[in-house]
Every structure is written in structure tokens, then in C-alpha cells.
C-alpha positions as CSV (number, residue, x, y, z in Angstrom):
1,X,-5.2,-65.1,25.8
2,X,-6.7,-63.3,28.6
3,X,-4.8,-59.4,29.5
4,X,-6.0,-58.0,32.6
5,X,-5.1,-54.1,32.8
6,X,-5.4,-51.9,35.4
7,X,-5.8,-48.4,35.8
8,X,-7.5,-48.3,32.8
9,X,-9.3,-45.2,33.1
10,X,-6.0,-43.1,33.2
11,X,-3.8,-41.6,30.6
12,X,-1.6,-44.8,29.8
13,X,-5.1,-47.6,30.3
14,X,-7.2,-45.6,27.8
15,X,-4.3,-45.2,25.1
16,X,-4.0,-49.3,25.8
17,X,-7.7,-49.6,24.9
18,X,-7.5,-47.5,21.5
19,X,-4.5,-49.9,20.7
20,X,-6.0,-53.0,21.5
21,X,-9.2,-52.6,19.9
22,X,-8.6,-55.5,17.3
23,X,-6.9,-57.8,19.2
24,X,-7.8,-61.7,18.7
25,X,-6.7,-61.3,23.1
26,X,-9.2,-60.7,25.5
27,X,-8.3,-57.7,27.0
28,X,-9.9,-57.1,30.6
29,X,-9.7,-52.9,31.5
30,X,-10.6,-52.3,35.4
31,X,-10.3,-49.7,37.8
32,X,-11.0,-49.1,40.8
33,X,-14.6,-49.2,41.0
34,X,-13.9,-53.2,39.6
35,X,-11.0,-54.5,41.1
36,X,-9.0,-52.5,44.4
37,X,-5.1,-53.6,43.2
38,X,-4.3,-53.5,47.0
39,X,-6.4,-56.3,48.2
40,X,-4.5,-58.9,47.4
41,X,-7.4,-61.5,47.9
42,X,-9.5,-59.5,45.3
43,X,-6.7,-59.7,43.0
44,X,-6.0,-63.4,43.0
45,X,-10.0,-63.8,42.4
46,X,-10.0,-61.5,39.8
47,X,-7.1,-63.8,38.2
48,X,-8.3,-67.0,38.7
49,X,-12.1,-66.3,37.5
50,X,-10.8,-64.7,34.6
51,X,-8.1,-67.4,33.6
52,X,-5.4,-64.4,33.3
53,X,-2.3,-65.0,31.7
54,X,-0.8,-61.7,31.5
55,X,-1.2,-58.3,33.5
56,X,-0.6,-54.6,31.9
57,X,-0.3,-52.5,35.3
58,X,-1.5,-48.9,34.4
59,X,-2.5,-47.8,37.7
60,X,-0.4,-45.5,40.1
61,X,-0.3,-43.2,42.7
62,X,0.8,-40.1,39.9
63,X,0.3,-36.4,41.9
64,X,3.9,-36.1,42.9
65,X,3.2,-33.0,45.1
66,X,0.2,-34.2,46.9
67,X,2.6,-37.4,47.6
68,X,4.7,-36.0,49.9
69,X,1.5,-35.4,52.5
70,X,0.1,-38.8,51.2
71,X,2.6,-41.1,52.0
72,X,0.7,-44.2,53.0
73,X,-2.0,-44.5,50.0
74,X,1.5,-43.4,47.5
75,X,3.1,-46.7,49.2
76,X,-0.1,-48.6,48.8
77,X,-0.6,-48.0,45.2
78,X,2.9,-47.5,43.5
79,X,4.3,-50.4,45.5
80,X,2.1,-53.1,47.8
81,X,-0.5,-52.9,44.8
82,X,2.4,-53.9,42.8
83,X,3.4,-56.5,44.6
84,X,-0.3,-58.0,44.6
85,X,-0.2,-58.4,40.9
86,X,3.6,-59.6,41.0
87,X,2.5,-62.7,43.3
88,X,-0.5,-63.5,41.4
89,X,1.1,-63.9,38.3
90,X,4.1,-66.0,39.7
91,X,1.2,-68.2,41.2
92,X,0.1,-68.7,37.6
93,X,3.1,-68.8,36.3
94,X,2.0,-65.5,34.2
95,X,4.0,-62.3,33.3
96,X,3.2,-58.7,34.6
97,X,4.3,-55.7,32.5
98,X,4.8,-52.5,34.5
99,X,4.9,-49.2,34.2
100,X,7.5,-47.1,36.2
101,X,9.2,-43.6,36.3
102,X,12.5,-41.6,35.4
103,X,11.4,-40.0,39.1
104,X,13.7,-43.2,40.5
105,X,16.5,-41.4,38.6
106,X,15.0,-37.7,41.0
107,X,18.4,-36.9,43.0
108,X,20.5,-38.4,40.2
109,X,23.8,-35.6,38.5
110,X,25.2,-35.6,35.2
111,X,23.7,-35.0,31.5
112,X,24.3,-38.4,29.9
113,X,20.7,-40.3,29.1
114,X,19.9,-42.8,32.0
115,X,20.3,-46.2,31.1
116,X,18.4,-49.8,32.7
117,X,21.9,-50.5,34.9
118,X,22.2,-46.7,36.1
119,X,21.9,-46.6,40.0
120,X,18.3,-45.5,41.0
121,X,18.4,-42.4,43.7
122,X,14.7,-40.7,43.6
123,X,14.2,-37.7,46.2
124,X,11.0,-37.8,47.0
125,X,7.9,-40.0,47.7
126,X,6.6,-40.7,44.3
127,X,9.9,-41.8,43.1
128,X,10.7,-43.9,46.3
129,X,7.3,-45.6,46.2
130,X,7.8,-46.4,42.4
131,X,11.3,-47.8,42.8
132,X,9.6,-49.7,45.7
133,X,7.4,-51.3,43.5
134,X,9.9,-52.4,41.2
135,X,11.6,-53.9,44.2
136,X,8.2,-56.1,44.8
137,X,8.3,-57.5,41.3
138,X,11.9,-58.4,41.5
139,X,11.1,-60.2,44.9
140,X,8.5,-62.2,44.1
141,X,10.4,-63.6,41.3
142,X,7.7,-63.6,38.7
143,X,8.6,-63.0,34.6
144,X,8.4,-59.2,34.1
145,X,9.0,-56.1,32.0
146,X,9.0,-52.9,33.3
147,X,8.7,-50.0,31.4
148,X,10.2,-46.4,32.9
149,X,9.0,-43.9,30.8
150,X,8.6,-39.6,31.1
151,X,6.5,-36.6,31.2
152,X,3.5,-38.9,30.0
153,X,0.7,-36.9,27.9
154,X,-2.4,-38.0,26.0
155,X,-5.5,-36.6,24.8
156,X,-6.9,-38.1,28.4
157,X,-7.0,-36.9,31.6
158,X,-4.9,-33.7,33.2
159,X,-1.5,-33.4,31.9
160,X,1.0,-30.7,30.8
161,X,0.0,-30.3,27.3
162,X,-3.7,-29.8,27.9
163,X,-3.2,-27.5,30.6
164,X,-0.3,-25.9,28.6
165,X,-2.6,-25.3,25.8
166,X,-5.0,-23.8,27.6
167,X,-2.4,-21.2,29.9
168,X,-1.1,-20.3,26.4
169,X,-3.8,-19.4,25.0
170,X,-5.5,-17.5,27.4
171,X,-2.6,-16.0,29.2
172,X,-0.7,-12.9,28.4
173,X,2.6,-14.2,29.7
174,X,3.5,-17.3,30.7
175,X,7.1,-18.4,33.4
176,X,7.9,-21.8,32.2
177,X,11.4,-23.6,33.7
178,X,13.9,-24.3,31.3
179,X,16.7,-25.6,34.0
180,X,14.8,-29.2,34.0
181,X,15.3,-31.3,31.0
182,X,13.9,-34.8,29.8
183,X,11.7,-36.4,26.3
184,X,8.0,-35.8,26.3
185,X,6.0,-39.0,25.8
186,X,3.0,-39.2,24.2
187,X,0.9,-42.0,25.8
188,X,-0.1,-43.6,22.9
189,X,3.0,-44.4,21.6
190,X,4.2,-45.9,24.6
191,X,0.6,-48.0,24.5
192,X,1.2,-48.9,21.0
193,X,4.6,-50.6,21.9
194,X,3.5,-52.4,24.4
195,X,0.3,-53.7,22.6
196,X,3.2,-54.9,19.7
197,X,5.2,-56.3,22.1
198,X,2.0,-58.6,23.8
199,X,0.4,-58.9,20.4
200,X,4.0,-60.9,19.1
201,X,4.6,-62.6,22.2
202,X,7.8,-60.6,22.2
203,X,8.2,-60.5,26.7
204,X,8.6,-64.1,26.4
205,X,12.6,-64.6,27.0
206,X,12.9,-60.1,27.5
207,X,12.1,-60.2,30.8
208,X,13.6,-56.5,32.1
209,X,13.7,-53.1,32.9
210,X,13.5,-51.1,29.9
211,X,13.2,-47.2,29.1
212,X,10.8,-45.5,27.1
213,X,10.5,-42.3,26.0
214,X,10.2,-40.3,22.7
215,X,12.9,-39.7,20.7
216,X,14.7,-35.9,21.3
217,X,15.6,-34.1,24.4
218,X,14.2,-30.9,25.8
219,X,12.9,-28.3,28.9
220,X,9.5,-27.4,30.2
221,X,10.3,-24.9,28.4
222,X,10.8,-26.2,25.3
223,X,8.3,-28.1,25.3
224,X,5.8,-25.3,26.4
225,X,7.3,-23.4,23.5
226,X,6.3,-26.0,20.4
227,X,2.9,-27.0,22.2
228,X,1.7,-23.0,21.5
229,X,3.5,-23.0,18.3
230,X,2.0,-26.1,17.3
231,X,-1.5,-24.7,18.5
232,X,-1.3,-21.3,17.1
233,X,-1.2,-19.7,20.3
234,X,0.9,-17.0,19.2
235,X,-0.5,-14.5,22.0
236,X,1.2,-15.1,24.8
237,X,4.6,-14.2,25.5
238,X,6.3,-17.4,27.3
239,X,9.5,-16.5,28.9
240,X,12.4,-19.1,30.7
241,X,12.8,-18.8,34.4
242,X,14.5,-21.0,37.3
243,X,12.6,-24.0,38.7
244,X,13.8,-22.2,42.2
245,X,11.0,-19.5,40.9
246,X,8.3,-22.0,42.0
247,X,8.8,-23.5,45.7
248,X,8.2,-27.3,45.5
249,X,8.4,-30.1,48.3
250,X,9.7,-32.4,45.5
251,X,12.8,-32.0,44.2
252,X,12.3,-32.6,40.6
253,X,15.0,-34.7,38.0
254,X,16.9,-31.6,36.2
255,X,18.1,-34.3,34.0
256,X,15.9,-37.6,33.2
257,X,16.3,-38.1,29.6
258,X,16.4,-41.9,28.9
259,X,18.3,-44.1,26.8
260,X,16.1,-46.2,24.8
261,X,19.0,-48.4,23.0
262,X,18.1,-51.8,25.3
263,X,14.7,-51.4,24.2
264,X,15.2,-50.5,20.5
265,X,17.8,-53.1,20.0
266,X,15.7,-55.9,22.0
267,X,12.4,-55.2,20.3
268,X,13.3,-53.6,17.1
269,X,10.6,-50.9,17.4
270,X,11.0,-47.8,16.0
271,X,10.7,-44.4,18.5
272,X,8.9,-41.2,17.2
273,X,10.5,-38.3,17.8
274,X,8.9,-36.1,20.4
275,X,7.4,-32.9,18.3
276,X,6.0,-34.9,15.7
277,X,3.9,-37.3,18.6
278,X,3.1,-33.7,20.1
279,X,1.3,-32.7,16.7
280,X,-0.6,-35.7,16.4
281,X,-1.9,-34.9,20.1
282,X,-2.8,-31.3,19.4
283,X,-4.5,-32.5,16.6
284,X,-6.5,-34.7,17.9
285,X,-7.6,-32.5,20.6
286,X,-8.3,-29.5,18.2
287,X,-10.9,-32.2,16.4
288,X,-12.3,-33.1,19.5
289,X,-13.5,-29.5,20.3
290,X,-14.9,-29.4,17.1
């Protein structure tokens, strides 16, 4: 079978291509520079030449600030882009597997995990432009699984843990929020799942919206916390503060911790808990230096 991904240069796309490195699938990684998601012509090409069955959408729009002043391209990529590879896979008859956000959960109150049927209520553009590209998929009508996942990290690209590792070991003292809460993820465990699910035809008959995080709950904080333990940066002194303590034009989730149970029960995959993916990381970005 022939997989198209997109955004496979990102955090998620290059986890997906460690994964699927022994597939008997085809698997076709683009970006930009070889497909542009929001031509739709260039999409159903890409399709049809390449006899695609299935589509593993990694791409997105991801600098929440820098979304609020960049509405229209946010919109183009996290939701008409979207909808491009949602109506070239109903014209196939294919399935499209998404990724989304817990930012469609931004404006949401209360301290119970958010689960699939939850009412969506994001606050500001990244969130509203993800849940509108969920809103494409369900339109067009084509066989789907979205995946909302969290805090996303990898050994790829910019993220919190790389720049966390770096703050805490070359800073003195370090302000990290602990008033927002939610499950780190570590990229390649949410690649790996999907890569299962694909390799053993499992989204055939699951179409859905699913959550996937790691297993455990915790705050920036937190999580700043066992990153420098985990690193040995035991120099810098890394104190809790307010999120009101650094001004933002988004109003972040204060509580987005997911409820994986729908996606446990439906795929019988087994979570890791969140420190224990975070080690794995470190290591492998201490051997990298090396």
C-alpha cells in the first residue's frame, strides 16, 4: 500500500519515518518543497500519480503566538490544507489520519481529563483553526481518525525539552509556570502507535476522534523539573511562578490532560508513562552530542 505523509520534516513526520523504516508499505514523506497541502489541484495529482490509499497528515501551522498576527496562512494550513487531503481521499475512497490539538479544549474549566465527546471551546487562533480542520474532515465525509494529542517533543526540531535543557543548564535561575497542567508526549510514541495502527490495518471500521497523550499528569513546571533532573542539570535553581508572570496573546489550556481510555480500549496499545518517554529522549539527545 502506498502512505503519503505530510509534514514530514517536523517533529511528528520524522518520528513517522524512524517507525516506518521496515514497513513492507510504501511510505511517501513530503513537505513543502514537494507537495504545497493547500493547492488542492497539487494534492489530487500527488494522489492519483502515486496510487495513494492512505494519508498520515503531519503538517500544521504550530507557533501559537505568531498565530494570532498570522491568521490567514494559520487557517490555510491547520484547516483548508486539511480539507484538501479530506476530499482527495473520499475521491479514492481512502482514509486520512490526522493530527489535532488539546488547544480545541483552550477556554475549557474543570480538572477531569478531556474526553473525544467533551465540547470543544479553543481561545485563540491555533486552536480555532485546528478544530476547523477537524470540521473539514467531518464535512467531506471521508473515513478518518484523528489523533489530539499534547505538549509534543522529540529529539527534532524546537520544542520545550531541548530548549528546557539548554535554559537549565546554562541558567542560574529559571521561572517556569506551574498553574498550567497537561501529559508531555514524546513524538515517537505517538508515531509508533500510529505506524501499529496502519501496519495492522487497525482504522479500518475505528473511524474517530481519539486522544493521545502519555500516561501521568503534570505542570510546566513539573515537567521543567524532571527534564534537568533527568539531565544532571543540577545548577540552576528552577522556581514555580504564575502564567500571568509572562503576558501572552493566547490564552493557554490550564487544564488539557486527555483521557486516553477510547483509544486504549479500541486499539489495545499500551501508553508509556510520561518520565520514562522523557528519559529515552534525553538520552538520545545526550548520544547525539557525543
Amino acid at each position: 500500500m502506498n502512505i503519503l505523509v505530510t509534514g514530514a520534516n517536523g517533529q511528528l513526520g520524522n518520528c513517522l519515518r524512524n517507525a516506518a523504516r521496515e514497513s513492507a508499505d510504501t511510505y511517501i514523506f513530503t513537505d513543502v518543497a514537494e507537495l504545497d497541502i493547500t493547492d488542492a489541484e497539487a494534492v489530487s495529482k500527488a494522489v492519483a500519480d502515486n496510487d495513494v490509499k492512505l494519508i498520515v497528515n503531519c503538517a500544521a501551522y504550530t507557533n501559537v503566538e505568531k498565530a494570532e498576527d498570522d491568521t490567514e496562512l494559520a487557517e490555510k494550513l491547520n484547516a483548508t490544507a486539511v480539507g484538501n487531503l479530506a476530499r482527495a481521499m473520499k475521491a479514492t475512497g481512502g482514509t486520512l489520519i490526522h493530527v489535532s490539538t488539546d488547544y480545541v479544549f483552550g477556554g475549557s474549566t474543570g480538572n477531569t481529563p478531556r474526553n473525544e465527546s467533551e465540547p470543544t471551546n479553543p481561545t485563540g487562533v491555533y486552536g480555532v483553526t485546528k478544530l476547523h480542520g477537524e470540521q473539514a474532515i467531518a464535512e467531506s465525509g471521508v473515513s478518518a481518525l484523528i489523533f489530539r494529542t499534547a505538549w509534543l517533543y522529540s529529539e527534532y526540531g524546537k520544542n520545550f525539552v531541548k530548549t528546557m535543557l539548554s535554559l537549565t543548564a546554562t541558567k542560574p535561575e529559571l521561572k517556569v509556570v506551574f498553574d498550567q497542567t497537561g501529559t508531555p508526549t514524546y513524538a515517537q510514541d505517538l508515531a509508533d502507535a500510529i505506524f501499529t495502527i496502519v501496519e495492522n490495518r487497525r482504522y479500518e471500521g475505528n473511524e474517530g476522534v481519539y486522544h493521545y497523550s502519555n500516561e501521568g499528569v503534570c505542570s510546566w513546571f513539573d515537567f521543567t523539573k524532571e527534564i534537568a533532573r533527568l539531565a544532571g542539570n543540577s545548577g540552576c535553581d528552577i522556581q514555580p511562578c504564575h502564567s500571568d508572570e509572562f503576558p501572552s496573546k493566547v490564552v493557554r489550556p490550564s487544564y488539557s490532560v486527555l483521557d486516553k481510555t477510547k483509544f486504549k480500549n479500541t486499539f489495545g496499545l499500551r501508553v508509556p508513562y510520561w518520565t520514562d518517554s522523557l528519559n529515552t529522549c534525553i538520552i538520545n539527545l545526550k548520544a547525539n552530542e557525543k
